[in-house]
N, C-alpha and C positions, 0 to 999 in steps of 0.2 A: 884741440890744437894738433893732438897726435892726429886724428881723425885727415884734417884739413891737410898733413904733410902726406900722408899716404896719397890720395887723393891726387894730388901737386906731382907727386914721383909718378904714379900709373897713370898721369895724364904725359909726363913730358915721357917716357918710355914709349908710349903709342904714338906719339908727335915724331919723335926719335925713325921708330922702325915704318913711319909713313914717307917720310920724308925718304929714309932708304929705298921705297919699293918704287917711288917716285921714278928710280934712275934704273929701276931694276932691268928695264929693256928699251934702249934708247937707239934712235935709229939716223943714218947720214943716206945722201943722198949726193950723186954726182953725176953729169953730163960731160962724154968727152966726143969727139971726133974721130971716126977711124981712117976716112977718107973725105975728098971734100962735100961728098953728097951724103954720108952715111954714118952712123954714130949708138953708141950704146948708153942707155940709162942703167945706172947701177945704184941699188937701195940696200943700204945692209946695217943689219939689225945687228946692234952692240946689245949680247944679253950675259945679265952681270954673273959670277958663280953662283950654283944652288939655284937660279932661275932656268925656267923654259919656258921658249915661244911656241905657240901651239900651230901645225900646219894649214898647212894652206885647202885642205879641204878633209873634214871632218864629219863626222854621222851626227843627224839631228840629236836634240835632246844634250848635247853635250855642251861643251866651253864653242866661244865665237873663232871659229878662222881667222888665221890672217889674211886680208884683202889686201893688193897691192890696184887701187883703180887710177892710171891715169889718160883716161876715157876724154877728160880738159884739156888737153895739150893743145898746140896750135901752131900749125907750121911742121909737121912729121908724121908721117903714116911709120907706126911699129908694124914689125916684120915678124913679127913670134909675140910667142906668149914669155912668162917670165921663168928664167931658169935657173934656177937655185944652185947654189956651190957645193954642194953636198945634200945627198937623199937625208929626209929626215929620219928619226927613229920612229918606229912603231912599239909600242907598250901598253900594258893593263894599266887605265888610271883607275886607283883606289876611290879618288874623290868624285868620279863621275860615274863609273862603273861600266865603263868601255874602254875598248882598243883607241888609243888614239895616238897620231902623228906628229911630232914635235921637236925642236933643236934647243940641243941642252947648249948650247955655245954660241958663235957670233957665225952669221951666214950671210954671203951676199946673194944679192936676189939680180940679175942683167935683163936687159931687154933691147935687141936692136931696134933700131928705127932708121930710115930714109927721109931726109929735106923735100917737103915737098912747095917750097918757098925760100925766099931768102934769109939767108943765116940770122940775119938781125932782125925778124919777125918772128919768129921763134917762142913760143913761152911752153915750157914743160911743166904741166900744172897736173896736180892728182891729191890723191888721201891715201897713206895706209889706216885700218881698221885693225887693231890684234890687240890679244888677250896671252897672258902669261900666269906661271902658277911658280912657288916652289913648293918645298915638302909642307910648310903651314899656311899659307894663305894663296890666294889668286889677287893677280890685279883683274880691275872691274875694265871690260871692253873699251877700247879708247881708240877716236878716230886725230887722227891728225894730220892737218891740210899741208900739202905742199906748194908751195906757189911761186911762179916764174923761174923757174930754173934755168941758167943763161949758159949758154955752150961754150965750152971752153975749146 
């Protein structure tokens, strides 16, 4: 009986701390207008305290980069690559045993674009790809789709 409550407690504890890591870096996405031809895509990554999201481009062998791909879009030629609101940090990670790039807090990511159609034809369609660690565990690489983003 004692056996089975232990068991019960270090199953709902790992349930518990999954479920946390679940939100550990959750990200928003917005389409605005600056003029009537011209417009910026902004993504930004909500990551929780004690987390970090890992940069945008990292030396093989190590944790998965963050991808920002929205290559799908329809209706807007981007004008740039995407620019991040702050440089990330560079550090020795223990767990990997490299230099690597990463933001310990919440960052927006922009990216202009140009109408190359009409407003109402539009669809801003992509995926981010990123991976996040804190001081005990890593989340495992997770892509998630973004789909039709309507211009406000």
């Amino acid at each position: 009986m004692l056996k089975r409550f232990y068991l019960l407690l270090i199953a709902a504890v790992l349930a518990v701390g999954t479920a946390m890591a679940q939100d550990a870096i959750r990200w928003r996405t917005t389409v605005k207008m600056t003029s009537d031809t011209e417009g910026v895509l902004t993504v930004r990554a909500l990551v929780a305290d004690g987390w970090h999201l890992y940069g945008t481009k990292l030396p093989k062998g190590g944790p998965k980069p963050t991808v920002l791909d929205f290559s799908k879009s329809v209706g807007v030629k981007f004008l740039e690559g995407f620019k991040a609101s702050e440089a990330p940090v560079t550090k020795q990670d223990p767990t990997f045993g490299m230099a690597l790039t990463f933001w310990g807090k919440n960052v927006s990511f922009t990216r202009r674009f140009r109408l190359t159609g009409a407003k109402d034809k539009v669809a801003i369609n992509g995926s981010i790809t990123f991976m996040g660690c804190n001081d005990e565990t890593c989340l495992p690489p997770k892509t998630i789709p973004v789909v039709n983003l309507k211009i406000k």
